[in-house]
FIKEZA-832210 format. One record per atom (N, C-alpha, C): residue in three letters; x, y, z. Coordinates in pm, whole numbers, plus 50000, padded with zeros to 5 digits. Layout:
<drentis>
ALAXYZ;...
</drentis>
This chain:
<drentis>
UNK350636609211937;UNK352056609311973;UNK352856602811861;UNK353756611011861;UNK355106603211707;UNK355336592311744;UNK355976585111713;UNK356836573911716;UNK358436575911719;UNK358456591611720;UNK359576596911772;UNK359606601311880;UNK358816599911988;UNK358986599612103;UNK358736588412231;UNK358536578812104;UNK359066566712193;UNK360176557112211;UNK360696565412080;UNK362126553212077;UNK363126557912211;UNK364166550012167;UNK365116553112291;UNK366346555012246;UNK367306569412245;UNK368486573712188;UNK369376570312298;UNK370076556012274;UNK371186554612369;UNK372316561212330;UNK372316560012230;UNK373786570712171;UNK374216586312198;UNK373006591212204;UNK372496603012279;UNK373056608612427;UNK372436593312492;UNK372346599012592;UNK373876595312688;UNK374366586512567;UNK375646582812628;UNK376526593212598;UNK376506597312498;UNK377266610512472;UNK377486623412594;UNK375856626712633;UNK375876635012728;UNK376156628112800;UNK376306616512873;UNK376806613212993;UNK378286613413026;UNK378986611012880;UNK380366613612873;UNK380626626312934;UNK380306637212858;UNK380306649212850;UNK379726657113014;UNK378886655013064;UNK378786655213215;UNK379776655213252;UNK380446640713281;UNK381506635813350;UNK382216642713360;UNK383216648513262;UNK384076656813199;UNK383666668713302;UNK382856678413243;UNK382116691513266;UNK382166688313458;UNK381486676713507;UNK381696678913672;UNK383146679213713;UNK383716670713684;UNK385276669013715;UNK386126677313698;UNK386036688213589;UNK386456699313562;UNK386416708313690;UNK384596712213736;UNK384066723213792;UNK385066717613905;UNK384646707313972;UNK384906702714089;UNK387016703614113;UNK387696699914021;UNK389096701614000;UNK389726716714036;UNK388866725713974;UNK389156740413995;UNK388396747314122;UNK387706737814193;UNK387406741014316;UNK388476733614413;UNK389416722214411;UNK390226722914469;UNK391566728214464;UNK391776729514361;UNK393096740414319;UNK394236730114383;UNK394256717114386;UNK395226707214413;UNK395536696814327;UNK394656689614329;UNK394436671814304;UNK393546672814181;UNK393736664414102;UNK393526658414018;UNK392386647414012;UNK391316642113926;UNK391056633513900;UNK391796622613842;UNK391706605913877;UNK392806601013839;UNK391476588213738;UNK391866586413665;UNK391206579313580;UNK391566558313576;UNK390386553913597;UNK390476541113539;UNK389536535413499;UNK389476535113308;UNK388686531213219;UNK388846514813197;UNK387566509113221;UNK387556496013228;UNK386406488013165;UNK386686477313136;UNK385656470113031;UNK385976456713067;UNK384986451813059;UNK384496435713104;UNK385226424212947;UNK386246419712937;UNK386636410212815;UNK385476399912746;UNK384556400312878;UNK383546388312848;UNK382656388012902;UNK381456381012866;UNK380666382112977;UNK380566372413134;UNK380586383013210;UNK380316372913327;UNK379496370813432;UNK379726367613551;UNK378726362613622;UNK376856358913551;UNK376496354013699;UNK374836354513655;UNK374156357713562;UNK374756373813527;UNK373986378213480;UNK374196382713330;UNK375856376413305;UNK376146374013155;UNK376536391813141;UNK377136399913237;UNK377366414613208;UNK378386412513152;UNK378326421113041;UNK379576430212935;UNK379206442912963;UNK380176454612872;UNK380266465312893;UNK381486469312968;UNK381406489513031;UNK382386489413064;UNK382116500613118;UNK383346511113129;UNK382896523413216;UNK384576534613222;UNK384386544813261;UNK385456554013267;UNK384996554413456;UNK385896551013542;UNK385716553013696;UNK387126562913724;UNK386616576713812;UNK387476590013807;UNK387196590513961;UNK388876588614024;UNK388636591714195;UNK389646607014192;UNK389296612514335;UNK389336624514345;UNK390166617514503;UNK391466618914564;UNK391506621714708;UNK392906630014723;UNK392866632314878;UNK393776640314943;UNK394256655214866;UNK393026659114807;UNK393206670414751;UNK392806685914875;UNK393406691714814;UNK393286707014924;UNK391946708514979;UNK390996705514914;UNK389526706314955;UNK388746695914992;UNK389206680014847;UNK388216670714825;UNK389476660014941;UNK388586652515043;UNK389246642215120;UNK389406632315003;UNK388216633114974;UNK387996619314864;UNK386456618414777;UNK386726613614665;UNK385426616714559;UNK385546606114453;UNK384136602914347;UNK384506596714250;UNK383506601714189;UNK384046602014048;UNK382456608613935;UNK382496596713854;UNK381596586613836;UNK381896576213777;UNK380736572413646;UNK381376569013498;UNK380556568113395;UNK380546550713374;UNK379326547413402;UNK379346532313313;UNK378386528813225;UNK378396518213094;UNK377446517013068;UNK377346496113044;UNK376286487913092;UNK376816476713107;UNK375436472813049;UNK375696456212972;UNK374566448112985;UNK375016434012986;UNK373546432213038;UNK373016419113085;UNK372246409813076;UNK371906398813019;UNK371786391612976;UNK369806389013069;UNK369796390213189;UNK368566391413245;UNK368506402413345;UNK367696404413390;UNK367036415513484;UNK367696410413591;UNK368626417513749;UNK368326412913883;UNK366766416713935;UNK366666406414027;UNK366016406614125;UNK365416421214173;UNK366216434314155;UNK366196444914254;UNK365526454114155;UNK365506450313973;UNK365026458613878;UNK363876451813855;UNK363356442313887;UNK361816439213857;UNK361436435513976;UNK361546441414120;UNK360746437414249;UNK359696445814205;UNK359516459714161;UNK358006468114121;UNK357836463814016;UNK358586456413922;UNK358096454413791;UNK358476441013763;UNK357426432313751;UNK357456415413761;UNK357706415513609;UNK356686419213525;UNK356306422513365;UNK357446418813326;UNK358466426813327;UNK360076429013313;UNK361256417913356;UNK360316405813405;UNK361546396013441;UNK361776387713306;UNK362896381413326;UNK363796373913194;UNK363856384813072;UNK363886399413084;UNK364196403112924;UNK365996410513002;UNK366546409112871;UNK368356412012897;UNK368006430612908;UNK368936436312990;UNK369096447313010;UNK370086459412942;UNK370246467212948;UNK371736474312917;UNK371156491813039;UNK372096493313108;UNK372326504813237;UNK373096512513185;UNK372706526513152;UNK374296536613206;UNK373566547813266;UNK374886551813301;UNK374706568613444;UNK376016573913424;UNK375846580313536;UNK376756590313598;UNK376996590713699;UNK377276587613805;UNK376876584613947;UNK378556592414015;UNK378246599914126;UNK379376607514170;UNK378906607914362;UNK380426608914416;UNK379776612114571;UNK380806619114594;UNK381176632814629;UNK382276639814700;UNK381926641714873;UNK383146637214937;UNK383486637315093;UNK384646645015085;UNK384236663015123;UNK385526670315156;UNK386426670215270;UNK387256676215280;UNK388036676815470;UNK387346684515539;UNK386676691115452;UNK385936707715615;UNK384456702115578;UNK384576700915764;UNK383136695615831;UNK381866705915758;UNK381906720115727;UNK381376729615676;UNK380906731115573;UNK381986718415467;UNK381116720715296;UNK380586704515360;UNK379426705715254;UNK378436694315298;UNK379496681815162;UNK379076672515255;UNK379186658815123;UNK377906657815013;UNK377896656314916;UNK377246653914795;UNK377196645514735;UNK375986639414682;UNK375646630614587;UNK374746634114486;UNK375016624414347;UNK374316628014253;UNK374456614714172;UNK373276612814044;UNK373296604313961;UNK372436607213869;UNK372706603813727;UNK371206605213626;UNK371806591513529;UNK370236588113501;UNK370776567613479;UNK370096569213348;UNK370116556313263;UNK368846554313181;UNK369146538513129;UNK367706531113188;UNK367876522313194;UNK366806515313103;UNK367116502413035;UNK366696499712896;UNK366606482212861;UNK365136480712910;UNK364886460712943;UNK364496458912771;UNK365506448612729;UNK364986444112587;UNK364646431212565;UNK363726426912504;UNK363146411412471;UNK363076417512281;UNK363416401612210;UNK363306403812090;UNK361826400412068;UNK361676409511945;UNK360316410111936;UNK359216420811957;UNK360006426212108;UNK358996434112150;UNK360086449612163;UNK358676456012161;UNK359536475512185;UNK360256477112326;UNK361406481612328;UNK362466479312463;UNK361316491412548;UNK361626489312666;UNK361156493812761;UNK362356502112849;UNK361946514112876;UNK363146526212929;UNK362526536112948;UNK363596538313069;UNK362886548413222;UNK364516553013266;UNK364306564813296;UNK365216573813363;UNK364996572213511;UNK366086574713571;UNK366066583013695;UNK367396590113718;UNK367456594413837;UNK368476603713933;UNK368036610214004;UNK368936622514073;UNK368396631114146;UNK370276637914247;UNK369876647014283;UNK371216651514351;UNK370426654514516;UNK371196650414602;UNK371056652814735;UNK372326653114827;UNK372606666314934;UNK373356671915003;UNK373136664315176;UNK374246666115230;UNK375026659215323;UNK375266669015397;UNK374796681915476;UNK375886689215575;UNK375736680015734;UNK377036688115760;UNK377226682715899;UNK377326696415971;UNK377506708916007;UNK377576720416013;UNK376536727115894;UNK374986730315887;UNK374756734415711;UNK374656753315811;UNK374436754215655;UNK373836772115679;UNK372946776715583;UNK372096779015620;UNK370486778515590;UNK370566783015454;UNK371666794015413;UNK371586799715259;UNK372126791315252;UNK372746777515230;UNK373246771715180;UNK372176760115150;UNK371506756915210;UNK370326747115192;UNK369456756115121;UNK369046767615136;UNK368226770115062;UNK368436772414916;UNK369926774514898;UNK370416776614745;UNK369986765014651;UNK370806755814765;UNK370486742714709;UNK369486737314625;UNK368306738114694;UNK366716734614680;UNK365716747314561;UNK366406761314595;UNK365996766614509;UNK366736764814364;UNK368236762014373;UNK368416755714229;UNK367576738714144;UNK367416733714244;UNK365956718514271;UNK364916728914160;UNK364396738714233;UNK362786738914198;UNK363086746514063;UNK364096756114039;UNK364576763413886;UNK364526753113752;UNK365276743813771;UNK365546736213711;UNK364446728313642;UNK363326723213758;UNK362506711313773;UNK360836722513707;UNK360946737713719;UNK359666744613655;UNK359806743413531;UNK360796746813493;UNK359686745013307;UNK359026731213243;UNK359166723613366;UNK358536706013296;UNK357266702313404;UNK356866717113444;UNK355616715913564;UNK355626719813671;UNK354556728513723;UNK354566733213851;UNK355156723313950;UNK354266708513923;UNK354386703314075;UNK355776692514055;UNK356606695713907;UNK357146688713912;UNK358226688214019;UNK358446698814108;UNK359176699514223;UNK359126693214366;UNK357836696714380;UNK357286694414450;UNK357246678814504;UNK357316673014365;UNK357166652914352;UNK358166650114412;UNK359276655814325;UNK360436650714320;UNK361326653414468;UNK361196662914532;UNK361676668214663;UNK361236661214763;UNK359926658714730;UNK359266641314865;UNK359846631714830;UNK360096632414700;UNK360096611414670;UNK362056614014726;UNK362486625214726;UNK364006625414793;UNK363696624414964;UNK363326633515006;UNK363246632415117;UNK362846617215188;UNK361896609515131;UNK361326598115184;UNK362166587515099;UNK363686591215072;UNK363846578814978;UNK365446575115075;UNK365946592015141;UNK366746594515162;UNK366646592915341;UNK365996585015357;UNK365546577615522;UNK366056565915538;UNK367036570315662;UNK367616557715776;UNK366366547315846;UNK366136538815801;UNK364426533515880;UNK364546527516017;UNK366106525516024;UNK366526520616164;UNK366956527416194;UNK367106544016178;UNK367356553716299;UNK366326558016313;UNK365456559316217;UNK363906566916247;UNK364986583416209;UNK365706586716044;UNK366166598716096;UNK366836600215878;UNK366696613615925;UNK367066616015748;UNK368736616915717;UNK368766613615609;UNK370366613915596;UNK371306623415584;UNK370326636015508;UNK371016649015497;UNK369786662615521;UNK370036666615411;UNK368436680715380;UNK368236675615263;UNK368076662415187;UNK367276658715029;UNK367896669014965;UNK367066670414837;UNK367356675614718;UNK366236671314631;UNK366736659414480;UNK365506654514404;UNK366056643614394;UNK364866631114363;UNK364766620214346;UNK363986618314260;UNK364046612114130;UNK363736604014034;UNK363476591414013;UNK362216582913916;UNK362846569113922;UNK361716567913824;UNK361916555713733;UNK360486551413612;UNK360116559613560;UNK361206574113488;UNK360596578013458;UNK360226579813284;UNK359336579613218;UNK359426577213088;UNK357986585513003;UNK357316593213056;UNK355786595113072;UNK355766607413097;UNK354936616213017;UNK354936633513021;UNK352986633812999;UNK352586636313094;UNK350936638313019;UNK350226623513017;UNK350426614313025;UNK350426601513002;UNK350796593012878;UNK351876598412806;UNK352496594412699;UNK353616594412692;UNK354356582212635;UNK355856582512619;UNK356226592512561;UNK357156598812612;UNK357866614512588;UNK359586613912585;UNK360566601212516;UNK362016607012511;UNK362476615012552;UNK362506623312453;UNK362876640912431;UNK362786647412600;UNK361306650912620;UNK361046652412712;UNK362046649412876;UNK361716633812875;UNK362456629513020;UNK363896627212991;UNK364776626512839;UNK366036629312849;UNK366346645712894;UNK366026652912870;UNK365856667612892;UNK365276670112999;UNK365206666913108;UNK364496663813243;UNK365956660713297;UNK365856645313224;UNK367666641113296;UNK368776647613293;UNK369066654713223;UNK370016661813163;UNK369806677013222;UNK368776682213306;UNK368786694713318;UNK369286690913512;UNK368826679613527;UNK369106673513663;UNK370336675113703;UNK371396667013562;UNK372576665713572;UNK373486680613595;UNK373046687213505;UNK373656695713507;UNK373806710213621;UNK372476708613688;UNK371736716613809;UNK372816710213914;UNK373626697313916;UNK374066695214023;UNK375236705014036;UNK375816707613919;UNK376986717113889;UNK376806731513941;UNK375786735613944;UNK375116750713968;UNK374556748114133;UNK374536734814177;UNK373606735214304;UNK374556734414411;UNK375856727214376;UNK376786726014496;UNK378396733314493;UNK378496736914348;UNK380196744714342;UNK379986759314395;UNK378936764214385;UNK378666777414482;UNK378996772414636;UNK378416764414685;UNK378436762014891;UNK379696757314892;UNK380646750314782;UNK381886745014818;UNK382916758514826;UNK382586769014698;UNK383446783114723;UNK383126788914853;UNK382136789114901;UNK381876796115022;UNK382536792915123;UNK382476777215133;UNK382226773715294;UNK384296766415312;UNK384706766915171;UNK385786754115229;UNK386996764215268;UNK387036778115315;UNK388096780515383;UNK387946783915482;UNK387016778415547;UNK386126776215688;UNK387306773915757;UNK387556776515874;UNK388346773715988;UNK387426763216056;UNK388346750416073;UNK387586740216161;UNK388326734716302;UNK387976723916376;UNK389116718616472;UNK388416705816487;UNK389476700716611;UNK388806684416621;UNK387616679816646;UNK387236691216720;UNK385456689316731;UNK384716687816588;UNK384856694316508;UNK384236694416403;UNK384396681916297;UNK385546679016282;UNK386306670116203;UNK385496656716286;UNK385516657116417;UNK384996641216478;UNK383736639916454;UNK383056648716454;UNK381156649416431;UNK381276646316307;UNK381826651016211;UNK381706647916041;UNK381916634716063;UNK383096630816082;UNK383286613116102;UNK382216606716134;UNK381536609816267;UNK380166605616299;UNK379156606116199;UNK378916612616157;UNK377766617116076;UNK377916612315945;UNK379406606715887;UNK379636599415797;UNK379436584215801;UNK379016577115936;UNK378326564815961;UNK377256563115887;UNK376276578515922;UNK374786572015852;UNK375206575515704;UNK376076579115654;UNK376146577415465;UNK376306564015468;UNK377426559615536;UNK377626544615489;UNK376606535515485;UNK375656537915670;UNK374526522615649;UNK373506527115596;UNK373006540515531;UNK372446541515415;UNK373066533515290;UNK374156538615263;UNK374656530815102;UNK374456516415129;UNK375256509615254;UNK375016496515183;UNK373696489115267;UNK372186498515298;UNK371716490815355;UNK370476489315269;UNK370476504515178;UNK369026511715142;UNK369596512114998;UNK370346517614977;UNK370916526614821;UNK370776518014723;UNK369386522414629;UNK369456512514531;UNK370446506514380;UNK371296520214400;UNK372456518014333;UNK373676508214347;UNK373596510914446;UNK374376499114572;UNK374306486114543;UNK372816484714560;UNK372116469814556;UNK372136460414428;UNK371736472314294;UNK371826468114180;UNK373086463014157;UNK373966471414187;UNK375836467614171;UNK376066457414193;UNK375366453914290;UNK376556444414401;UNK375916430714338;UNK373916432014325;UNK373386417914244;UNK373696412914152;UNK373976422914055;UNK374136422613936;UNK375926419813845;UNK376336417813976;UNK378176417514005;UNK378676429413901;UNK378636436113993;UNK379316447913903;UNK380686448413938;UNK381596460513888;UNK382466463913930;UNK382436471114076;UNK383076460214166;UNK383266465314360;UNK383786477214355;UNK385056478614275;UNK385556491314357;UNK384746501714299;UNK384026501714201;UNK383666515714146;UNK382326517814251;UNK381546507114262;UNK380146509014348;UNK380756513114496;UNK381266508114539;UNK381696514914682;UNK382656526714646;UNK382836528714589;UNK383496542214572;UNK383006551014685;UNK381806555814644;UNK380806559914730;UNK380886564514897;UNK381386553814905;UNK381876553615089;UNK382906563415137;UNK382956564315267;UNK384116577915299;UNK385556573715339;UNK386576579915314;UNK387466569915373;UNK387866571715501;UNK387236582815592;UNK387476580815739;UNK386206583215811;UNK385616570615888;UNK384166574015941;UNK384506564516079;UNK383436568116182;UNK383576563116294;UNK381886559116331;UNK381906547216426;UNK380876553316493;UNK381206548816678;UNK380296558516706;UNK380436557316862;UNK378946556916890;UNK379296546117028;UNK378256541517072;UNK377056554917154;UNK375946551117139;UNK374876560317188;UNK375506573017214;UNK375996579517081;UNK376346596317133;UNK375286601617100;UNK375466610317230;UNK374016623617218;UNK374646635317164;UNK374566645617084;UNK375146660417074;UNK374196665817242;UNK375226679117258;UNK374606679717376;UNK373496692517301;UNK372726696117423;UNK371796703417360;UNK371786720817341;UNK371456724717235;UNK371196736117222;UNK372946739717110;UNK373556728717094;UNK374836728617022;UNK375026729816889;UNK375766734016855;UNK375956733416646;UNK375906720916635;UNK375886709416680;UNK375656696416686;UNK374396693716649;UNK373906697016751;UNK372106693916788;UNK371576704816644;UNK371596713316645;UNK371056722616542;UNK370846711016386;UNK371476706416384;UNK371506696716269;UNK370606687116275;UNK370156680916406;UNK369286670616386;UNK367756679116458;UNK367996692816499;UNK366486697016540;UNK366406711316401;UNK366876711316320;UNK366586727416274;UNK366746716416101;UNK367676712916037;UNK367446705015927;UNK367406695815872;UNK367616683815975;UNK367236673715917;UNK366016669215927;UNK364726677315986;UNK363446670915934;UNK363136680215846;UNK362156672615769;UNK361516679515688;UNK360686689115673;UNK361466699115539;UNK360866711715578;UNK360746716615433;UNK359926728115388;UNK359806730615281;UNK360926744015235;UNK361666742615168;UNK363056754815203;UNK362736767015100;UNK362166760815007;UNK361816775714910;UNK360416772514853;
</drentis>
């Protein structure tokens, strides 16, 4: 193996992450044919808290647009002086060396109960001690939210998942679609959050050798699959005729996004340890959700269909 495929091109990969940003916000803008992304680029003067973070970030919200209720596609890239707690619980090895994080991280919550909510992220994250060769691992993954779904619409989904994820291995789909599904679990409902998608994480290793090239081009085909996986179901579904029934179940069903994000979401967690910027990490959240006590959908309902037909797990293509 070169020694060109172990270094680590942050410049690279920050570039494409710029450039993502851009490219989603675009797609997503001309799918609402209203509203605007509104921009606030921000940078740390100094370092602070705990963890001695500098850096900075471009944070892009999306609301009360014709389609999007509310959204954010958000670019940061930050470092830190030591590891939290939440980046070396699997990896002890990795405590006391200073860090540097960037991504992409985006969540759209439309008005029609019909187009699903979406999430996505592709990270690359990079522990340095002087002296020694920095250590860096990718992740991400994109995963869908319906509250009303329709089966070509999940299945589009997942078959854009497995397109994407074959030319870097048969089973590379296959991995990645469990480690979503089992990552993307309420453990105190006993219940899944949406229909998955892919999940990523550590990743740095092709064959059993450091591979760059490789898992940036992995990340980057991720990123871009989210563009091809969800602006198709948003043309379809968002001139859906809805009513209050529909609109109140979405509200409902927008509970378990929330005590997923702030109970499970390791993005979440990192943010919040690591004192990040609040408003950009909760971005994330919806801005109208409810919950009501012990509701049942009744049975045999477009309600119920959601928690007996797709939210367990199933193999879609």
């Amino acid at each position: 193996m070169s020694q060109d495929q172990t270094r680590c091109d942050v410049d690279a990969v920050k570039a494409y992450l710029l450039d993502l940003q851009d490219r989603i916000c675009v797609a997503l803008e001309a799918q609402d044919g209203s509203a605007v992304f509104v921009e606030d680029a921000w940078q740390r003067p100094a370092a602070e808290g705990a963890l001695a973070l500098t850096g900075g970030g471009r944070t892009r919200v999306i609301a009360d647009g014709a389609v999007i209720e509310k959204g954010g596609v958000n670019f940061s890239h930050v470092r830190g002086e030591r590891l939290p707690a939440s980046a070396t619980a699997s990896r002890p090895e990795l405590a006391g060396r200073s860090f540097q994080a960037l991504g992409v991280s985006l969540v759209i919550h439309p008005h029609n109960p019909y187009v699903p909510t979406s999430h996505a992220n592709v990270r690359l994250f990079v522990a340095e001690k002087e002296g020694e060769d920095p250590v860096w691992w990718f992740g991400g993954g994109f995963d869908l939210t319906p509250f009303y779904p329709f089966e070509d619409d999940v299945i589009h989904w997942h078959q854009t998942g497995k397109d994407l994820c074959t030319p870097f291995g048969d089973e590379v789909f296959s991995r990645y679609k469990k480690w979503c599904d089992e990552y993307f679990f309420l453990k105190h409902r006993n219940e899944n959050r949406g229909v998955g998608g892919l999940f990523f994480d550590d990743l740095n290793e092709w064959d059993g050798e450091l591979n760059f090239d490789k898992s940036f081009a992995f990340m980057q085909a991720v990123g871009n699959g989210y563009i091809d996986a969800y602006v198709p179901i948003v043309a379809k579904r968002k001139a859906l005729q809805y009513g209050e029934r529909e609109r109140k179940f979405q509200c409902y069903r927008r509970g378990r996004y929330v005590e997923f994000n702030l109970v499970f979401d390791r993005g979440t967690i990192f943010g919040l340890q690591t004192g990040g910027r609040t408003e950009s990490i909760l971005m994330s959240l919806p801005p109208v959700v409810h919950w009501d006590y012990d509701w049942q959908p009744e049975p045999d309902s477009p309600e119920a269909r959601l928690y007996t037909d797709f939210l367990p797990h199933k193999d879609w293509v």
